[in-house]
Structure formats: C-alpha cells, structure tokens
C-alpha positions in Angstrom: 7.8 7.5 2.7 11.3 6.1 2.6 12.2 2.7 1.1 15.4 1.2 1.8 17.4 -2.1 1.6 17.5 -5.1 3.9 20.6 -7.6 2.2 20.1 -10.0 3.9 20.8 -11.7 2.0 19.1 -14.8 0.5 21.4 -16.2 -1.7 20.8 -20.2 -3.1 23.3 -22.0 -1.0 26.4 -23.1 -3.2 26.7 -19.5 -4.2 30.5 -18.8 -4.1 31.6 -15.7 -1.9 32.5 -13.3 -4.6 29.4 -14.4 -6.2 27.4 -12.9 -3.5 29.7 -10.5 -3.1 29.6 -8.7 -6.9 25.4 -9.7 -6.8 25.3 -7.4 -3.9 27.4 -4.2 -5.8 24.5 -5.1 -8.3 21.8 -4.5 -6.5 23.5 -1.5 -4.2 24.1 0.6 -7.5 21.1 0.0 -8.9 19.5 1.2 -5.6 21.5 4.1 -5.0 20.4 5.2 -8.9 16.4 4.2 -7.8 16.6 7.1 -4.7 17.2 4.3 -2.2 18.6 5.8 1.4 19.6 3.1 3.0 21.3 -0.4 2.1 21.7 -2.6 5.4 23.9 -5.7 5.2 23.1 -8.9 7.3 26.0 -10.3 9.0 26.0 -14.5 9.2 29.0 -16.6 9.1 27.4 -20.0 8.9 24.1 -19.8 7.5 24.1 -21.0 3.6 21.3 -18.7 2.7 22.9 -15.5 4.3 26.5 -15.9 3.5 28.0 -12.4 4.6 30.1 -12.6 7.4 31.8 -9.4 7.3 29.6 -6.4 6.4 31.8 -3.9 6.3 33.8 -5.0 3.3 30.7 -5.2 0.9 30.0 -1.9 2.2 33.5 0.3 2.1 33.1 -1.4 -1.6 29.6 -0.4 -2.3 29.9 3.1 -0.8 32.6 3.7 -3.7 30.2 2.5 -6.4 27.3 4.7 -5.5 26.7 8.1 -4.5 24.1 8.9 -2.0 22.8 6.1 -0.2 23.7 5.2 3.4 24.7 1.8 4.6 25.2 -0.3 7.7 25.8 -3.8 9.0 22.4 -4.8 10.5 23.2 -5.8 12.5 26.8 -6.6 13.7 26.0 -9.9 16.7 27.8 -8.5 19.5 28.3 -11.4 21.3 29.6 -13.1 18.6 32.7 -10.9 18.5 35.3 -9.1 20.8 33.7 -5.9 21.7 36.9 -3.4 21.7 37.8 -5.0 18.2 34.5 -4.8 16.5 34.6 -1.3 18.3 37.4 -0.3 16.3 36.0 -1.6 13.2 32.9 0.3 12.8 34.9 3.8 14.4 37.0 3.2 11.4 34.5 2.5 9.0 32.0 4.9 10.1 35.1 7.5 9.7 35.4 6.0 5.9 31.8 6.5 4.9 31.0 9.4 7.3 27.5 10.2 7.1 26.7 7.5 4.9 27.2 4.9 7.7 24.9 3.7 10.5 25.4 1.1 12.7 22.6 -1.5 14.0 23.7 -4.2 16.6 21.6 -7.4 18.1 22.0 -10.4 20.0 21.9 -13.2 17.1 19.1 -16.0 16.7 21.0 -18.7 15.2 21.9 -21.5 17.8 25.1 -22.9 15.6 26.5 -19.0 15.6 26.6 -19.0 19.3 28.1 -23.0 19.3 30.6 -22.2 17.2 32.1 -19.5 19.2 31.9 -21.8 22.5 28.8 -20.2 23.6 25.7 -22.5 24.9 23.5 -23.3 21.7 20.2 -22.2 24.0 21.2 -18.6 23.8 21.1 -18.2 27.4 24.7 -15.5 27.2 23.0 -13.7 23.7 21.1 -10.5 25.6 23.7 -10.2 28.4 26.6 -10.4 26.0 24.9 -7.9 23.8 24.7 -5.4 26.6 28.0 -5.9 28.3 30.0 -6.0 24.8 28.1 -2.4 23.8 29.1 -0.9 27.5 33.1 -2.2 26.4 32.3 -0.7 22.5 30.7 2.7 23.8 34.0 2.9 26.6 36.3 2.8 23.5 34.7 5.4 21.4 35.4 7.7 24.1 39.3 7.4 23.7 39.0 7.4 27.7 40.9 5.7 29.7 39.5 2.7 31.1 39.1 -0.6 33.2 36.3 -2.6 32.8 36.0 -6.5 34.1 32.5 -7.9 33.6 31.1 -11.5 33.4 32.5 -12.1 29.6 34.8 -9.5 28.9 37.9 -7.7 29.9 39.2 -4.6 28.3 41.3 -1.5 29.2 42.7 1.7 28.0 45.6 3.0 29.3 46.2 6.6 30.2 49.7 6.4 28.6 52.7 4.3 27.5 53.3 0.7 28.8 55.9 0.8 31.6 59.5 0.2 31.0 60.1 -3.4 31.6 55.9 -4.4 31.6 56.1 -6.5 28.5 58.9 -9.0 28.7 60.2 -7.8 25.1 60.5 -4.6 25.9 63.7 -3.3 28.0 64.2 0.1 30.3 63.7 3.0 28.1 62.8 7.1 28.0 61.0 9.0 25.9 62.8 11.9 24.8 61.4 15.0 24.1 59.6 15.3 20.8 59.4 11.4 20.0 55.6 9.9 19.8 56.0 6.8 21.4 53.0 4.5 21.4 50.8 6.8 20.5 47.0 5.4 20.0 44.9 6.2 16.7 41.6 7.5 17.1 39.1 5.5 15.5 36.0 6.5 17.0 32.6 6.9 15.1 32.3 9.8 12.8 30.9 12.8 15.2 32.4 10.8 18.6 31.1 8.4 20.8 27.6 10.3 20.7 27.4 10.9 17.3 26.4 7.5 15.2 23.1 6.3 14.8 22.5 2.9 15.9 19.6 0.7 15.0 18.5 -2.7 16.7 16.0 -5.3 14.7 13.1 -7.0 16.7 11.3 -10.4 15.4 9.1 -10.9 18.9 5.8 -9.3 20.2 7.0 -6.6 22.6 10.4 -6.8 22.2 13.2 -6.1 24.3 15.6 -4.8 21.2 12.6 -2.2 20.6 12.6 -1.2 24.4 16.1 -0.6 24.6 15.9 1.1 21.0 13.1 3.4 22.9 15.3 3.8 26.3 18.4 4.7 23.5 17.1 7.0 21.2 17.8 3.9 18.6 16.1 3.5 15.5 13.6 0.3 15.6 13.4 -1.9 12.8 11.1 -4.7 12.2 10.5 -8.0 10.7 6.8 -7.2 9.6 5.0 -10.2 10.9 1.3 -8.5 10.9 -0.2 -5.6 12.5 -0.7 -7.8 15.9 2.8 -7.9 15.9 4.0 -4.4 15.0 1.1 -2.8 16.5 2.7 -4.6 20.1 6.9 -3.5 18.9 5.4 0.0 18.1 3.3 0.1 21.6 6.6 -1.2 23.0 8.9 1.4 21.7 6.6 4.1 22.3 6.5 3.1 25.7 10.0 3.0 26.5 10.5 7.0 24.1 7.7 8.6 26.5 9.9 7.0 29.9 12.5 9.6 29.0 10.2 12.5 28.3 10.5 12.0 24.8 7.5 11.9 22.1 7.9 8.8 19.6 7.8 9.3 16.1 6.4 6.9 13.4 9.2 8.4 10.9 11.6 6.7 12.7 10.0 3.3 12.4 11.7 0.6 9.8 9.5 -2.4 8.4 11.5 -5.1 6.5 9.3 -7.0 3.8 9.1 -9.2 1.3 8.1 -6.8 -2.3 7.5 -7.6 -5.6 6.5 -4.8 -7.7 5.4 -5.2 -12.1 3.1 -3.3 -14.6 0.1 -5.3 -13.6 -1.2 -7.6 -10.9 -0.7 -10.6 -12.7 2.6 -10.4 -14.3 4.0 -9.3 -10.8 2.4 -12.6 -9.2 4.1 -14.8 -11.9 7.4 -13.8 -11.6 7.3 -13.5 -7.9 5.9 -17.1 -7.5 8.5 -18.8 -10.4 11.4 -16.3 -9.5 14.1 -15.6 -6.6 10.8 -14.8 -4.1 8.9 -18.4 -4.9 12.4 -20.0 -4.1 13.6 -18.4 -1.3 10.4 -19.0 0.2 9.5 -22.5 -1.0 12.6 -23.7 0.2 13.6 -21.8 3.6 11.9 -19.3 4.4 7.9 -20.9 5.1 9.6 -23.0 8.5 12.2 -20.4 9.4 8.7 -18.0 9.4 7.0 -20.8 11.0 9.5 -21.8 13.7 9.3 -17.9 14.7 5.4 -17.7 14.3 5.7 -14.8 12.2 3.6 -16.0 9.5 0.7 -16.8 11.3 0.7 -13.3 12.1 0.0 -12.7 7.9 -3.1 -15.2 8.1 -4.7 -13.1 10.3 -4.9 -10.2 8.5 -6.3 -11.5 5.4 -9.3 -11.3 4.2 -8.9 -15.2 3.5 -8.1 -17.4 6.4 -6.7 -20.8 5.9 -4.9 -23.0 8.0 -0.8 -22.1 8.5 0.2 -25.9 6.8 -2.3 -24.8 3.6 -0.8 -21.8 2.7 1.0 -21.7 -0.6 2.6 -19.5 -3.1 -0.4 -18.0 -4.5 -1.4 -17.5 -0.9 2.3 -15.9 -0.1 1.9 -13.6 -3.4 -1.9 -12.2 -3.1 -2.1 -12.3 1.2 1.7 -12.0 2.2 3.9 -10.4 -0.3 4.0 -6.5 -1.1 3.3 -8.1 -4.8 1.6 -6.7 -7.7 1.3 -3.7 -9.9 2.1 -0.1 -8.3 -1.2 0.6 -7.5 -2.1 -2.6 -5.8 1.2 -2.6 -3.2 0.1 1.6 -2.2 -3.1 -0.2 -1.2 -1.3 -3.0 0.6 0.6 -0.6 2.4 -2.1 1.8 3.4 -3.7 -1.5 4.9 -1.0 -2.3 6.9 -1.1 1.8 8.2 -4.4 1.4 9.1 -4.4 -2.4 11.2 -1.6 -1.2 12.9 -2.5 2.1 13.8 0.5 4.4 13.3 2.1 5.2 10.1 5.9 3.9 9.9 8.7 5.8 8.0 10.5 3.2 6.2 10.0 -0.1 3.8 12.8 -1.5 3.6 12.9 -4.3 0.5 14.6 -8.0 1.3 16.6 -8.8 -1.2 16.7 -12.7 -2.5 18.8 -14.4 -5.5 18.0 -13.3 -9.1 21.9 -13.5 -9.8 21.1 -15.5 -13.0 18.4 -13.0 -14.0 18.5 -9.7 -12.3 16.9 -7.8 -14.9 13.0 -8.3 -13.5 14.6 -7.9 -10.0 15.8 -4.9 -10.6 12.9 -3.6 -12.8 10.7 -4.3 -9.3 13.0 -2.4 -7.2 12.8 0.7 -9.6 9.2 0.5 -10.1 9.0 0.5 -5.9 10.9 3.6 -5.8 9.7 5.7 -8.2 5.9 4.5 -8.5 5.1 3.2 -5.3 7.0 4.8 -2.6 6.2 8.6 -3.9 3.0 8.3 -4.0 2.5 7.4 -0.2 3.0 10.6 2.6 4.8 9.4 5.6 5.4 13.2 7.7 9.2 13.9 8.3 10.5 11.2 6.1 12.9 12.0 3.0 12.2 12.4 -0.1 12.9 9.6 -2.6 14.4 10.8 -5.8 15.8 8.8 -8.9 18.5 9.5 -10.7 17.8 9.5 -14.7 
C-alpha cells in the first residue's frame, strides 16, 4: 500500500499565513524523509480552518525541500478561477516539478467561495463551470489555435500576431525577417496536453467527480465516510472504467482519513483526543461531517452503535479514527478492505495543527509509514521506503 498526504489543511483559525505556510514545509520534509509519494494541498481562500489559497507556492517551495515525493493542488476550484490563467499556471508548474506534479481539479463545496466571486451561493454554476473551464484549460495546453464562447467563458488563441492597427496602441508595422515578434511561451503540462495526471475528490454516494474520473482515466480520491459510501464511489467509478472498455483497478483508488498512529493503543488514543485531532474535530469538523452525513456513515460500521448527537471523542478515537498502535490501525484497515469489498491503493493522512508541538505529530506519521503501511499488500501499488 501507498500512503500519502491530504493538507488540507486544518490549521486553528488566527494562524498567520506564513505560519501555515513554514508548518506545511514541516510536515512535507518530514514526509518525503518517512517514504511518503504524494503530498496534496487544499486550495481555500476564505475558510479559517483551511487557509491555503494558492497551492502552487507551498508546493514549488516544498518540492525544493524534499526529494522524492510528488505533490499537487487538490484540488484547484475551477469555477472559482479564469480557466486559460489557472491553465497556465499549473503548465508552468507542472513544467517546474516535472514528474513530481499531478494535478486534481473540483467544483468547490463552500457557498461563500462561490459568493465571493459573484457566483449564486446555491452552487447551481459549480459542475457546469467545472466542465466548461476544463474544456478552455485542456484547449490551452494544446498551444492550438482556438475560439471557444460558452455560457461563462470566452477565450481564444490566435494563429499568429495581432494585426497592425488591432489594438489602439499599437500603430502599422512589419515584421522583418529574423525578428520574433509576439511570440507565445509554451507552458503546457510536463509530457503535453495528454500527459498530466489529474485527480478529482468525491464526498457523495455515487458521485459524479468519480464518474467522470472513470469516463477520464482520472485518479478517484475519497473522503472515506464508511464502506456504504465508498463501496457506492468505487461501484460508481468502476462503472464508468468498464463504459470505455477499460478494467478498473483498486491501485488507483485514494482514501483520505483521519490517522493517529503510537507505540500502544492507549497512548495513541490520549494524544489523539487532547491533541491537534481532538481539536480539529471538537471544534469543526463533527457538523461539517454532519451537515455532509459522512459520519453517520462511521456509526454504521461499528461494532457499537449510538445515536449521531452521542458520539464523542472516545467514540471518534476507538470507532472513527485510524488511531492506535501499528498493529491495531493494519486491523482497522483490513476492516475497511473487507466492508467495502475491493482493496484501495492509497491512505492518504489529513493533516491538522500540532504547530506548537509537532513532535508526536510527526512521530505518528513516521510510525504510519514505516510500521503500518508496509505491512499491508495492496497489488501494483509502490513501495514505501524511508530514508534513515
């Protein structure tokens, strides 16, 4: 099996920017040391608890610190951006990082994202934003000329130079021979158009971001919610791989989850509960996981049921959480294989605030990778291998 990084991240709001920001080179060196293979950013420009609003400059600076590990903004909200300029950003920064860069793209969930930007707070533009911005992003990556006109956006590539006299600056002029006049750069993905990997997130049962990841040749990543849940994103994607004659592959498959790893049961459950986990959780996370009836979805795979407004943080730590010693998170894993009924390729670890005590934090993230994840086969996955 693989494990990998979701940054969110959950920071404790009234964290400064570069406070986040240096936190975040923390955690991405440490993980690039542990044998993690992938470090995906979050991108949010108004939520207090996931305060990155550019991924790409935590990860041009994060790909200098570290070595092997691969990054992307996951995901970049398409309709929350001009498609040819966001287009151009991740060409260039794809060409930066090469093969250490992936992309992953969505629609946004966050009503006050969309406001701000003047779109309606019901979300109603989000899908068909999403779509029509990656038809403009995937027309620029072909350094094609172009016309495109759609229902939000505009764009166009020209086959060559403006015309004398177009733009009201410019006056009548030639080009002589041997001048390169307006030439364009080429900032398109690392291996063209064709070449980058993208990856779309799904939080619903059967959900459309895993079809089209399916339809795409994508990579799917989930919010693990329960097996009801993945077992209906995994149905859903497999679906949508065998429609184009393809055979889906459980190695392809990301699950992003709350882990906690110690020496022993016990000690793991304390620091979880009283640390940057018990917080996050106490404070946001329990309605945010409520309002999207993902935690239900934990209740009903326990062994213990209780009623959704009962459950606390021993509950989160012994039924919820990946928490516990090395041996007890294989287990929980290996349970979450067999309810769901396909083995997945990556765990990829949400990150939360231990800025004023990283030290246990990053103790759990090493133990994960080098006592946890080894010891459980996922077929064509990578190898995960520390460095000393």
């Amino acid at each position: 099996m693989e494990c990998g990084i979701f940054h969110t991240p959950y920071m404790r709001p009234g964290r400064k920017d570069k406070e986040t920001f240096e936190y975040s080179l923390l955690l991405a060196k440490a993980a690039d040391k542990f044998g993690y293979r992938d470090f995906m950013v979050g991108e949010h420009g108004m939520q207090a608890w996931e305060n990155i609003p550019n991924p790409e400059l935590l990860i041009v600076a994060a790909a200098q610190a570290t070595e092997r590990m691969r990054f992307a903004p996951m995901a970049h909200i398409v309709p929350l951006h001009n498609p040819s300029t966001l287009a151009i950003q991740i060409g260039y920064t794809s060409q930066l990082l090469q093969d250490r860069y992936f992309l992953g793209v969505g629609a946004g969930s966050w009503e006050n994202e969309a406001v701000l930007r003047g779109q309606p707070g019901d979300l109603s533009e989000a899908h068909p934003r999403l779509m029509e911005g990656l038809e403009v992003m995937e027309k620029v990556w072909r350094q094609e000329p172009f016309e495109f006109e759609g229902k939000y956006y505009r764009a166009a590539r020209l086959d060559g130079q403006i015309d004398p006299g177009g733009v009201a600056s410019h006056g009548e002029f030639k080009v002589k021979e041997g001048e390169e006049y307006h030439l364009t750069a080429d900032h398109s993905p690392h291996g063209g158009a064709d070449g980058l990997e993208i990856a779309v997130t799904g939080l619903s049962k059967n959900s459309p971001s895993h079809r089209l990841a399916g339809e795409r040749g994508w990579t799917p990543i989930s919010f693990y919610g329960g097996s009801a849940l993945l077992k209906s994103q995994w149905d859903t994607y497999s679906e949508a791989v065998r429609s184009t004659g393809a055979t889906p592959n459980g190695a392809n498959f990301k699950i992003a989850r709350d882990v906690y790893v110690a020496k022993t049961d016990e000690e793991a459950k304390e620091q979880a509960k009283n640390g940057a986990l018990g917080h996050a959780w106490q404070k946001y996370l329990m309605p945010v996981y409520q309002k999207y009836r993902i935690l239900q979805g934990f209740i009903d795979d326990a062994d213990k049921k209780v009623d959704i407004d009962d459950v606390d943080l021993d509950y989160l730590a012994d039924h919820v959480w990946l928490c516990g010693s090395p041996e007890t998170v294989i287990a929980k894993i290996e349970k979450t294989f067999e309810l769901a009924g396909f083995r997945y390729g990556q765990l990829a670890v949400n990150t939360h605030d231990a800025l004023d005590d990283p030290a246990p934090w990053v103790e759990s993230l090493r133990l994960f990778a080098t006592e946890v994840v080894p010891n459980i086969h996922v077929e064509g996955t990578h190898e995960t291998v520390a460095v000393n």
